[in-house]
C-alpha positions as CSV (number, residue, x, y, z in Angstrom):
1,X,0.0,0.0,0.0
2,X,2.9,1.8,0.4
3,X,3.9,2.8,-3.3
4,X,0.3,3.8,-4.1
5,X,0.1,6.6,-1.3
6,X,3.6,7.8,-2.3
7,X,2.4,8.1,-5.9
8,X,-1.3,10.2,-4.6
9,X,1.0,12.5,-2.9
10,X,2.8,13.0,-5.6
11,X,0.1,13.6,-7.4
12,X,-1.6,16.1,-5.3
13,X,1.8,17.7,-5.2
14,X,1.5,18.4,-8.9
15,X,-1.6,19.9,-8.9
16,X,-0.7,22.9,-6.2
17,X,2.1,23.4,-8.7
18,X,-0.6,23.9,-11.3
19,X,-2.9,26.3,-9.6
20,X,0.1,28.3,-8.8
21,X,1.2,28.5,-12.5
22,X,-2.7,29.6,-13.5
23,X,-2.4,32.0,-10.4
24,X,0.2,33.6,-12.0
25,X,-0.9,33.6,-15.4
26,X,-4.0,35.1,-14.7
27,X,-2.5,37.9,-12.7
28,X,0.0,38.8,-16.0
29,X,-3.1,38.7,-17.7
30,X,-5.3,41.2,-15.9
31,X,-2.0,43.6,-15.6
32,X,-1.6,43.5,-18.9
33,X,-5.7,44.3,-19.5
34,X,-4.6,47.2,-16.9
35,X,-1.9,48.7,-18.7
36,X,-3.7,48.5,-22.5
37,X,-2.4,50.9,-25.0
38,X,1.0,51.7,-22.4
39,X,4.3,50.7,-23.2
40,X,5.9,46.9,-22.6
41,X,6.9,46.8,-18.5
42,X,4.4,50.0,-17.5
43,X,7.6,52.4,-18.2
44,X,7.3,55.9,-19.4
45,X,8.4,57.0,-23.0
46,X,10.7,59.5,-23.8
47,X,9.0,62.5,-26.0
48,X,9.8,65.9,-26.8
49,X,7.3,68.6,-26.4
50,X,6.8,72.4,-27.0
51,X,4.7,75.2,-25.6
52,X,1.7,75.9,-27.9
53,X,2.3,79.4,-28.1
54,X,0.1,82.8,-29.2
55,X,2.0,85.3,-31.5
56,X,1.3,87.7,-34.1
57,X,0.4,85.6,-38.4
58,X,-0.1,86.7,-40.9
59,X,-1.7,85.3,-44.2
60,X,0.1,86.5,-47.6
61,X,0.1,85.7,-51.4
62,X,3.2,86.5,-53.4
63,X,2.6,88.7,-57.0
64,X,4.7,90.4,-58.7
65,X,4.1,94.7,-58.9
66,X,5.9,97.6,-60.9
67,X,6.8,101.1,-59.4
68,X,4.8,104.0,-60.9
69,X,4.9,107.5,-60.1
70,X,2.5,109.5,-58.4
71,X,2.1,111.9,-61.2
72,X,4.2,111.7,-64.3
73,X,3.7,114.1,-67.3
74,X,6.1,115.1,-70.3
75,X,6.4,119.1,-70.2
76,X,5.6,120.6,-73.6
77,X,5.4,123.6,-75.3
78,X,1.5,124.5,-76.1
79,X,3.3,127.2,-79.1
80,X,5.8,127.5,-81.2
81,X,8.8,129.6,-80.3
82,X,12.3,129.7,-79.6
83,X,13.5,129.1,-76.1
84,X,14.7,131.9,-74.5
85,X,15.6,130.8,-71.2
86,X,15.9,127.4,-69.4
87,X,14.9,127.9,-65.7
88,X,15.0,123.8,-64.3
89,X,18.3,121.5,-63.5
90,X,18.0,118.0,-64.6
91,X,17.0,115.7,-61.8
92,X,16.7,118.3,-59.2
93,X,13.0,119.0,-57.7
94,X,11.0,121.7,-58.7
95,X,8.0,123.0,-57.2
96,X,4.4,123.6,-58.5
97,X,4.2,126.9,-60.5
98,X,7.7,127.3,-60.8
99,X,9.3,128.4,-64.3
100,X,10.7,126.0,-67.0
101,X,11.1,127.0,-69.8
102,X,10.9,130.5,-71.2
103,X,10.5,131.3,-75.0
104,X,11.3,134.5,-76.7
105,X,7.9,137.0,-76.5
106,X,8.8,139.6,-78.8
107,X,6.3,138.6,-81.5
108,X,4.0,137.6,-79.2
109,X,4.2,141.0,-77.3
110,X,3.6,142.6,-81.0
111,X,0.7,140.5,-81.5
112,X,-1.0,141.4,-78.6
113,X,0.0,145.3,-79.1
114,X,-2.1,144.4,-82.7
115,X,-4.6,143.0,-81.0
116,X,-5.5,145.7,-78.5
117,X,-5.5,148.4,-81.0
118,X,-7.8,146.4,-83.3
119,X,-9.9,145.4,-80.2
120,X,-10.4,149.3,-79.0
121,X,-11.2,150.5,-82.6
122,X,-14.0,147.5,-82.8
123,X,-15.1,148.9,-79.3
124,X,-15.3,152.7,-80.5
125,X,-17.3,151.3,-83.8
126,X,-20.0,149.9,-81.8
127,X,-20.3,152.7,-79.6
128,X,-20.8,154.7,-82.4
129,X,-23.1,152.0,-84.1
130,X,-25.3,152.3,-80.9
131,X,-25.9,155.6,-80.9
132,X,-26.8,155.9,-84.9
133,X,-29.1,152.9,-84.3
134,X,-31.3,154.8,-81.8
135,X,-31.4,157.8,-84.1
136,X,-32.1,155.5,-86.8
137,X,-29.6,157.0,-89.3
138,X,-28.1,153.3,-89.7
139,X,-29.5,149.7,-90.2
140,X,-29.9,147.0,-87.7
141,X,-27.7,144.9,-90.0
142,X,-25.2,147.5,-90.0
143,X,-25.6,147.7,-85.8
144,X,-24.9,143.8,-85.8
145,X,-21.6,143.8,-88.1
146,X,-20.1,146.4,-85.4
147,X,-20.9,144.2,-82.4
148,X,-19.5,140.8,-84.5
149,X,-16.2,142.5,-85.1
150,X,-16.3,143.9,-81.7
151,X,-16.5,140.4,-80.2
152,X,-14.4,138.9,-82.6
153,X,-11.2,141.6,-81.7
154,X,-11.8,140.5,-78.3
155,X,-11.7,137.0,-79.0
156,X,-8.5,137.4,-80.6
157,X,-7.1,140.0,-78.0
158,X,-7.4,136.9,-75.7
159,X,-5.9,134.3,-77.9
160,X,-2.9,136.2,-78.4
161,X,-2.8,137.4,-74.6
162,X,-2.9,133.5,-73.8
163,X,0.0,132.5,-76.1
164,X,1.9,135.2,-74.8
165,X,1.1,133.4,-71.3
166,X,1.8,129.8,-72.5
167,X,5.0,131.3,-73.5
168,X,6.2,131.0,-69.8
169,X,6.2,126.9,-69.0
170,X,5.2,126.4,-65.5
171,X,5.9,123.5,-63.2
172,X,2.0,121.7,-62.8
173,X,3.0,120.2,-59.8
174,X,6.5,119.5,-57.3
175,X,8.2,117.0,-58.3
176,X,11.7,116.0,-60.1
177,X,12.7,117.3,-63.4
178,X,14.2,114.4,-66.0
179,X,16.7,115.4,-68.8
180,X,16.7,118.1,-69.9
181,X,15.7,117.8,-74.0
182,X,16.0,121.7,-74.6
183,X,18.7,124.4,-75.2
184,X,18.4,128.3,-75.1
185,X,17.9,129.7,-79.0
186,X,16.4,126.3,-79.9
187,X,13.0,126.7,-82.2
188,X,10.8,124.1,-80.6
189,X,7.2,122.7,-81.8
190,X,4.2,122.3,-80.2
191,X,5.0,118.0,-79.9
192,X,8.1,118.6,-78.8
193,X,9.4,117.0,-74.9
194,X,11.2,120.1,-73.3
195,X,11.6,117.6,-70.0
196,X,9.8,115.1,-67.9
197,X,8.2,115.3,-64.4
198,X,7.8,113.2,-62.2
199,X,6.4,113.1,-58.9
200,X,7.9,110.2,-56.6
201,X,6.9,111.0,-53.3
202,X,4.8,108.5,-52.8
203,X,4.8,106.1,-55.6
204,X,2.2,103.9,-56.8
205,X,2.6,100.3,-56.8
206,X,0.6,98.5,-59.7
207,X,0.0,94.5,-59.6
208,X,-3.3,92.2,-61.3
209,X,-4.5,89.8,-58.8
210,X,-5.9,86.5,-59.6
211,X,-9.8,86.8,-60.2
212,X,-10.2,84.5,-57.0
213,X,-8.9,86.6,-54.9
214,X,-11.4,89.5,-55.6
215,X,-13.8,88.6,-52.3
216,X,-10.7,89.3,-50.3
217,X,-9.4,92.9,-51.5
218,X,-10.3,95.6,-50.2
219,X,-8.9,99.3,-49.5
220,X,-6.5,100.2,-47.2
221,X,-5.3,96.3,-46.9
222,X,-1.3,96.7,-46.3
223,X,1.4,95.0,-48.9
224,X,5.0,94.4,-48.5
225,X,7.3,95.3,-51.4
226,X,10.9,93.9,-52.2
227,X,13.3,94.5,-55.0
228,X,16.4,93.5,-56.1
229,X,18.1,97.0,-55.8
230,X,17.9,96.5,-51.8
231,X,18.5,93.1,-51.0
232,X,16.7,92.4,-47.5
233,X,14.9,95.9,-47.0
234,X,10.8,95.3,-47.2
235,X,8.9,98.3,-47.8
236,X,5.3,98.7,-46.9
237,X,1.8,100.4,-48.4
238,X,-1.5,100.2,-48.6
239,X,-4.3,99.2,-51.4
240,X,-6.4,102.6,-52.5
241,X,-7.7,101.6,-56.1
242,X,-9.5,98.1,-57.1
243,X,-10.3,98.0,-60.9
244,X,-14.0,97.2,-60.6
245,X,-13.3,95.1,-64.6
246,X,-11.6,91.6,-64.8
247,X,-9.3,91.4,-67.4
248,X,-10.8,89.0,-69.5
249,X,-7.7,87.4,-71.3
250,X,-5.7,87.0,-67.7
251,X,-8.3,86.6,-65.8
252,X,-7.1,89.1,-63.3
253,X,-7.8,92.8,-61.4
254,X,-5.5,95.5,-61.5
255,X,-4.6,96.9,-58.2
256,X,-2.8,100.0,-57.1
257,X,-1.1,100.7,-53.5
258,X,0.4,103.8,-52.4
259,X,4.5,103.7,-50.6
260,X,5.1,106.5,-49.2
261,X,8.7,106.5,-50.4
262,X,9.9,109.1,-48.2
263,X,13.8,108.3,-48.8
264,X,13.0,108.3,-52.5
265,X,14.6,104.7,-53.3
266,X,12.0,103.1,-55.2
267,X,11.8,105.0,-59.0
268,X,9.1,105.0,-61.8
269,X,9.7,101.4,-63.7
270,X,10.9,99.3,-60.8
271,X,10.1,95.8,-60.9
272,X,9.8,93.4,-57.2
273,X,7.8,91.4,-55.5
274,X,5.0,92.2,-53.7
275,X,3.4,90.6,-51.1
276,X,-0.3,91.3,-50.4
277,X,-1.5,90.7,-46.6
278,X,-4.9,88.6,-46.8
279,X,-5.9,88.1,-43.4
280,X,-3.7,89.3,-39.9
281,X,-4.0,87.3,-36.3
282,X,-2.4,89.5,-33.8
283,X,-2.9,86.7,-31.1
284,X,-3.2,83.0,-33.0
285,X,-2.1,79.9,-31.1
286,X,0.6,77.9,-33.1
287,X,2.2,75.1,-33.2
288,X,4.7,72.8,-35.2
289,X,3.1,70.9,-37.8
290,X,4.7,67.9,-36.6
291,X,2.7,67.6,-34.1
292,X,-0.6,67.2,-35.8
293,X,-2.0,64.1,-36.5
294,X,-4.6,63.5,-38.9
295,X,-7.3,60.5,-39.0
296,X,-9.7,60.5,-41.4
297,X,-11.7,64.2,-41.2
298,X,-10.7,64.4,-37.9
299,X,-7.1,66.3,-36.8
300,X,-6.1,65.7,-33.3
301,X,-2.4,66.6,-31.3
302,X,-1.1,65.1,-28.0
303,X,-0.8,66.8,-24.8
304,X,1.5,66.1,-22.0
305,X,-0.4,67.0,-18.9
306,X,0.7,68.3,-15.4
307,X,1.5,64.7,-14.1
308,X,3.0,63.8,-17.2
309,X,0.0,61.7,-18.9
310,X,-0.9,62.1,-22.3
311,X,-4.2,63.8,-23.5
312,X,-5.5,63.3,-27.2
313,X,-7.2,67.0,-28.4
314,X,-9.2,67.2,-31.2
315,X,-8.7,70.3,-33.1
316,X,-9.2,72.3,-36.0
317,X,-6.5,74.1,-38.2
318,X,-6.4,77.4,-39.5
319,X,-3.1,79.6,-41.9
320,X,-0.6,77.0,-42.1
321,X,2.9,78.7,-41.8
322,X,6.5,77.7,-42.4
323,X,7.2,74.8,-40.1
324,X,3.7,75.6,-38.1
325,X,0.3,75.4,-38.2
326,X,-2.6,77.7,-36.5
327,X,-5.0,76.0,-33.8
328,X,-7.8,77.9,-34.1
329,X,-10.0,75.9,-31.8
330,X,-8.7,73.1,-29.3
331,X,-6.2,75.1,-27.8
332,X,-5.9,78.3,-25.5
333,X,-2.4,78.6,-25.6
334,X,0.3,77.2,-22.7
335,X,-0.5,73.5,-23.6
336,X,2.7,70.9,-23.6
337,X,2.1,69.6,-26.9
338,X,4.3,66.4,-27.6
339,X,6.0,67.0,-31.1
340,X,8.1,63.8,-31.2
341,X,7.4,60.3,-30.2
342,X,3.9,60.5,-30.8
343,X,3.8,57.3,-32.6
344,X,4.8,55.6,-29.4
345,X,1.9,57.2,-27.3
346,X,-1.6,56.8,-26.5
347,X,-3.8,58.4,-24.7
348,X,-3.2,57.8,-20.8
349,X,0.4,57.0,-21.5
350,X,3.0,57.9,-18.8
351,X,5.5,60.1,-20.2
352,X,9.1,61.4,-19.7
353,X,8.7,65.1,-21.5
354,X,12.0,66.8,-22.8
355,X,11.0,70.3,-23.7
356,X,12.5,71.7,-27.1
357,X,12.3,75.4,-28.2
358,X,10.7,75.1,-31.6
359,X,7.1,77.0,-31.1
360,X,8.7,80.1,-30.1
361,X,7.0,83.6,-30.6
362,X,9.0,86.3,-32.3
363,X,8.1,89.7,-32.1
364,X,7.4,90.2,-36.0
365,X,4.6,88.3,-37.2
366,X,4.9,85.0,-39.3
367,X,4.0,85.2,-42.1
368,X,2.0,82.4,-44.6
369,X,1.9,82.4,-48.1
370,X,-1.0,81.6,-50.0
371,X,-0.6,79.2,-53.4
């Protein structure tokens, strides 16, 4: 009998080694049901995380503009003549009213000398004609060819008084004379350029904007201007004119902005780019577009929170800039948003968060460019 106890104590020896074993497996089990969606062991991941921060966007699409003056206008003579005297240095200002050009006005003065003598004898004629017309020793016929040659010397008492006015050129408005195309005792035309003038001070910058852009101009909407001459400099201005016609072949609006080019570096003819400023956030949340993750039609990022547990936030995306993106609802600002290691995270995750300084506000305001 012996040998068959020692063999049922064995046996019952076995099977406390058994429920042990299931013991244990079932408490692995239920920890690992515990820690679902948390990395192997329980540990915490390593990720690196920014500050969502709020700073000044802005929202921009690159065109191309030209420099135009203010007012521009090719001085000419409105009579023949020869120039007498040349009053203007080339490329210097001038100011409104002041003398140009000068022709000789000795013939004119003549003319006018003519002109007044022939204007007082019409005058003394229809006096006279007056008179004899109530005493009816003349005709009313002859009463109306008096008063037509009276008028007509007065009309051309003020012709010739005019041309001996346009004989002086005047400055229309302050601006800067161009080269000079005129010499004293030189017989000039009527067509002929005696100079240019420009006014620079401000300048008009001229650009066509895409037709789909038209629900977003508007005046007074600021643009930045570059070109080539000064590498780095950006100069600034703002939209006063709208073309209310679409060019039909481009497909495109002609806009004008005004720069007040007060240091006089951009000139007439100019060629740059110009950037026009769509929309302007002076307090947007931002944060790197690595940290965004996208599923489906839904756009979420993960947040570190104060014990160091991740968050999943849905939100929604606004002026994507270069390296960052706008939150425009989901975040306030001040969130630790994780930017790397987000593939190893779920929500609920222990973390181990090492901060990098990539969502950092600047005091000028990003900018966006629109396609």
């Amino acid at each position: 009998m012996k040998p068959i106890d020692d063999c049922r104590l064995m046996i019952a020896d076995w099977g406390k080694v058994v429920a042990v074993i299931a013991l244990a497996l079932v408490a692995v089990g239920c920890k690992g049901k515990a820690g679902a969606g948390g990395p192997p062991g329980g540990f915490a991941v390593n990720v690196r995380t920014v500050i969502a921060a709020r700073q000044p966007i802005e929202e921009r699409v690159s065109l191309v503009a030209t420099v135009a003056a203010n007012e521009s206008v090719d001085v000419k003579s409105e009579i023949e003549g020869t120039v007498a005297q040349v009053n203007f240095d080339e490329g210097q200002p001038v100011t409104e009213g002041q003398l140009l050009v000068k022709l000789d006005t000795r013939k004119l003065e003549a003319s006018v000398a003519n002109a007044e003598a022939s204007f007082d004898l019409a005058k003394t004629n229809r006096e006279r004609a007056e008179a004899m017309l109530e005493n009816r020793t003349i005709s009313r016929q002859e009463f109306d060819q008096s008063v037509a040659n009276f008028e007509s010397g007065r009309a051309m008492l003020d012709l010739v008084k005019q041309q001996l006015k346009d004989a002086s050129i005047h400055a229309p408005f302050s601006g800067i004379a161009g080269a000079r195309h005129v010499s004293p005792g030189q017989v000039i035309g009527k067509e002929m350029v005696l100079t240019t003038l420009v006014d620079v001070e401000p300048v008009k910058l001229e650009f066509r904007a895409p037709e789909r852009l038209i629900g977003e101009l508007r005046r007074g909407q600021t643009i930045a201007f570059r070109v080539a001459a000064y590498p780095g400099e950006e100069f600034h201005g703002e939209v006063f004119f709208i073309d209310p016609q679409v060019e039909i072949d481009t497909r495109t609006v002609l806009v004008k902005a005004l720069e007040p080019n007060a240091d006089g570096k951009l000139h007439p003819g100019m060629f740059g780019n110009l950037d026009l400023i769509l929309h302007v956030n002076p307090d947007a949340v931002v944060v790197p577009e690595s940290a965004v993750v996208s599923d489906g039609d839904h756009t979420y990022v993960f947040l570190a929170d104060a014990s160091n547990v991740t968050q999943q936030v849905e939100v929604q995306l606004g002026t994507r800039l270069a390296g960052l993106v706008e939150v425009t609802r989901g975040l306030q600002g001040g969130e630790t948003v994780i930017v790397e290691g987000i593939q190893k995270v779920q929500p609920g995750v222990p973390v181990v968060a090492q901060p990098v300084d990539a969502a950092k506000g600047t005091e000028a305001p990003a900018t966006a460019s629109a396609e």
